[in-house]
C-alpha positions as CSV (number, residue, x, y, z in Angstrom):
1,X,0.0,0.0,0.0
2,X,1.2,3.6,-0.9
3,X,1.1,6.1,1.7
4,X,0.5,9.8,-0.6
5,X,1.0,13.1,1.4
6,X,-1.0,15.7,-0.1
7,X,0.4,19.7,0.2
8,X,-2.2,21.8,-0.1
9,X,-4.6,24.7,2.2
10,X,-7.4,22.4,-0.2
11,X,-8.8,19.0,0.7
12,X,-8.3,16.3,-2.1
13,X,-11.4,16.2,-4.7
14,X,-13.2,13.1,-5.2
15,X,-11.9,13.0,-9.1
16,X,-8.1,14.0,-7.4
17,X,-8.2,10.7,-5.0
18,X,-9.4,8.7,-7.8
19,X,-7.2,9.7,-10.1
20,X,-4.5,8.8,-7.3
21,X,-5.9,5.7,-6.5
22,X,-5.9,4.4,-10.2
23,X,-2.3,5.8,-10.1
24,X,-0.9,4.0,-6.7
25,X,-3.7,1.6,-6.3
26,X,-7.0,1.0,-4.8
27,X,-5.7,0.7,-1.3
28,X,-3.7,3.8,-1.2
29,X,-3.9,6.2,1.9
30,X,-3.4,9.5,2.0
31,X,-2.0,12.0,4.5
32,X,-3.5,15.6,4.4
33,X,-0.6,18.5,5.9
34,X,-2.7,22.1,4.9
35,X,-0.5,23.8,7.1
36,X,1.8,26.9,5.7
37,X,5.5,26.5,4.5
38,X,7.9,29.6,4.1
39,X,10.2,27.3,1.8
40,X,10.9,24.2,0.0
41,X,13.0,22.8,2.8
42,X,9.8,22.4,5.5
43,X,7.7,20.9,2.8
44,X,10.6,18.1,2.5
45,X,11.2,17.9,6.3
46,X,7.3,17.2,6.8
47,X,7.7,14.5,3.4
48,X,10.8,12.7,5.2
49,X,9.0,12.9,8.8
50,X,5.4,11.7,7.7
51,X,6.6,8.4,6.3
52,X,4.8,8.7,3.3
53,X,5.9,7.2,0.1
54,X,4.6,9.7,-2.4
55,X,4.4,13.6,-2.4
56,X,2.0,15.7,-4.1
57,X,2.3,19.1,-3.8
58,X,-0.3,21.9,-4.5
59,X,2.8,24.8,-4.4
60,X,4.2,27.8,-6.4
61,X,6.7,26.6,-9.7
62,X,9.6,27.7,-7.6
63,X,8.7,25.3,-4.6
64,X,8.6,22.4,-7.0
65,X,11.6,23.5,-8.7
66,X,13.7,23.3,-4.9
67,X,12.3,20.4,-4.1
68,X,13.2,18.4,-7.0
69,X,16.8,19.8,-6.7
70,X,16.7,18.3,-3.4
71,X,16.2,15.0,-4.6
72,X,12.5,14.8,-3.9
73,X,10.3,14.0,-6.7
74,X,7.0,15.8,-6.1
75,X,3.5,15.1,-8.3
76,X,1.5,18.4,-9.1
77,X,-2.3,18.7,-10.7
78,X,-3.0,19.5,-14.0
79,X,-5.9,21.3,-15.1
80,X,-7.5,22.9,-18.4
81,X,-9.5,26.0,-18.6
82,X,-13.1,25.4,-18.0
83,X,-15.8,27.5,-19.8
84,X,-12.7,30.2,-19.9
85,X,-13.1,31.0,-15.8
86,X,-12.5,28.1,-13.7
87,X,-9.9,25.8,-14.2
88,X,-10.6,22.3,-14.1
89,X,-8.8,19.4,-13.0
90,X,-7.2,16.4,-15.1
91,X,-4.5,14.4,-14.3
92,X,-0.8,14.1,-11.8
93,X,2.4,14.5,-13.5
94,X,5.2,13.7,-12.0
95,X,7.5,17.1,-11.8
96,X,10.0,17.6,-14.4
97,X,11.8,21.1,-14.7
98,X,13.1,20.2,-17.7
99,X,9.3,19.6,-19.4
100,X,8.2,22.9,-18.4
101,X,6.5,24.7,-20.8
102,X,8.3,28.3,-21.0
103,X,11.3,29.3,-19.4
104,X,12.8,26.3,-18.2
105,X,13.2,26.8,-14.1
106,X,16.4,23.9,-13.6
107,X,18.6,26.4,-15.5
108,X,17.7,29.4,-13.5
């Protein structure tokens, strides 16, 4: 069983834990920390202390950016435009600041 930790001040939607349950399997569990982080380096102290195996992260580009230079390998949401307001949710990708679309952020 996979143990996810979710980073975000927002509770996991219904399509969000399914979509991480087809991911990591039926049996997954998750963790929910909402609480606020300054930096990078708390959100990967809380990761290493909650004894979870995966990290998802609801967090600005340059969060993801520190944390995957610190070895971590964070899953964000991904989302379309909805009706041109609200943005709608669609998948997890795994972070990759080399598949960033515009500047890249691992050179900066």
């Amino acid at each position: 069983m996979k143990k996810i930790c979710w980073f975000s001040k927002h509770p996991l939607l219904r399509v969000q834990k399914d979509a991480l349950r087809e991911m990591f399997g039926e049996d997954a569990a998750f963790e929910w920390d909402n609480r606020t982080f300054d930096d990078a380096s708390i959100i990967k102290a809380r990761f290493e202390g909650s004894g979870c195996d995966v990290l998802v992260a609801v967090a600005p580009l340059w969060t993801l950016v520190a944390l995957w230079r610190a070895g971590l390998r964070p899953y964000y949401a991904k989302g379309e435009r909805s009706h041109g307001k609200r943005w709608r949710f669609t998948h997890f990708e795994l972070f990759d600041p080399n598949n960033v679309v515009g500047e890249n952020p691992a050179h900066a």
